[in-house]
N, C-alpha and C positions, 0 to 999 in steps of 0.2 A: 504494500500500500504506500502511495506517495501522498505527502502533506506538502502544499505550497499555500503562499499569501498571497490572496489578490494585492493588487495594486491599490495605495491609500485607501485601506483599513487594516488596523491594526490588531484588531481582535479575533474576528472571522478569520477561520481557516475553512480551507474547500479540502475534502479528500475525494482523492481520484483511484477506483479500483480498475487494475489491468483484470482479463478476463481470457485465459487461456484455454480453449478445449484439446484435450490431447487425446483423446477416443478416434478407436478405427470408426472409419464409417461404414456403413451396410453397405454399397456398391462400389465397384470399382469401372472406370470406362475406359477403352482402349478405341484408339485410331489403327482401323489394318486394312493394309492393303493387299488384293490378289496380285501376285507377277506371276506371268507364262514367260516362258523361252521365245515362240512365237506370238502373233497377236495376240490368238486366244479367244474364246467365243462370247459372244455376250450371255452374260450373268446377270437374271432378275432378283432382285432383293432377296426372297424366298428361295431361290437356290445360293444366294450365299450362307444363308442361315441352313442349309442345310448342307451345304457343305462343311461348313465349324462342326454342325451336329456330328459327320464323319468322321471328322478329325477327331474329335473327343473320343469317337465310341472304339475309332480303331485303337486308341492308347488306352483307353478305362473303361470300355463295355459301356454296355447299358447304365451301369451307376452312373459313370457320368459324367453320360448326356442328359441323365434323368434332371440336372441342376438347371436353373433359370438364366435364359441366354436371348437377350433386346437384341435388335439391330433397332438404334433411333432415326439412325440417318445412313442414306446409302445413296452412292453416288453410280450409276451406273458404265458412262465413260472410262473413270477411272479406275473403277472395281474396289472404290477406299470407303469404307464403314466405319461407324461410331459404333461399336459394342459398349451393348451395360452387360454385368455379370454382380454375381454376389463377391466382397471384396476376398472369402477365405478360397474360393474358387479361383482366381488369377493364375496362380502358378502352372493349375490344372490346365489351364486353358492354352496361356502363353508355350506350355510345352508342345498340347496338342496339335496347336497350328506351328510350330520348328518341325514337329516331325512330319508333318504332312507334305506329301512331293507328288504327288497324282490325281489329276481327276479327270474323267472316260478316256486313260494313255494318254493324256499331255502332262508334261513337266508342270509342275508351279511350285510356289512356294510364299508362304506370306510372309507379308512383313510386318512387324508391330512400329509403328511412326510416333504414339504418344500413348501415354498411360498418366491416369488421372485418378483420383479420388475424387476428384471434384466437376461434376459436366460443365462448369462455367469454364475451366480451366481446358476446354475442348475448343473452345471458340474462335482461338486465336494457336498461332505458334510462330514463334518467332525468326523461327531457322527458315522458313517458307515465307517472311511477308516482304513483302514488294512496296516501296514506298516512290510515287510518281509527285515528282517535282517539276511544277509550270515555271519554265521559264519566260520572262518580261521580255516585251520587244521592245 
């Protein structure tokens, strides 16, 4: 707890309490992208969520794919999703799409681009922003 004095009063003190949460939170969300070797076919949302589904089941079975797995957002040019998952699920996940290399005999291989605790912190990334400067004539 910090005590400071306002300015001209002498008696009044203001206390200021910091307020720290350090708890897991329930979700975790990942930025992933599909890559092929060649193009590659077009992938609708629902088969990408179903292909995560295979990646999980071929590394953990049925357990688990049985866990809760979002796609919020999906892009379909790019093949890059917003996944939510449960936050104690991640590692499960993260590994299932590293070992994944196939889908109908093409090469792929995903990539995880951002992991979050937080989906606000989904919104932006820094390593990818582009800042366009008008120049004056």
């Amino acid at each position: 707890m910090t005590t400071q004095r306002k300015v001209g009063e002498k008696s009044d003190l203001v206390m200021y309490k910091k307020l720290v949460t350090k708890g897991t939170t329930d979700y975790c969300y990942l930025n992933v992208r599909l890559d092929f070797e060649d193009a590659g076919p077009e992938i609708s949302a629902i088969d990408f969520k179903q292909i995560i589904l295979e990646a999980v089941t071929s590394l953990f079975g049925l357990a688990g794919a049985s866990t809760l797995i979002d796609i919020l957002r999906y892009d379909q040019a790019d093949r890059t999703a917003v996944v939510r998952i449960y936050h104690r699920f991640l590692t499960k996940l993260w590994s299932s799409l590293s070992f994944y290399g196939n889908y109908r005999g093409r090469a792929c291989a995903f990539r995880v681009l951002q992991v979050s605790a937080h989906l606000m912190a989904m919104a932006c990334n820094s390593r990818s922003m582009v800042i366009e400067v008008e120049q004056e004539k």
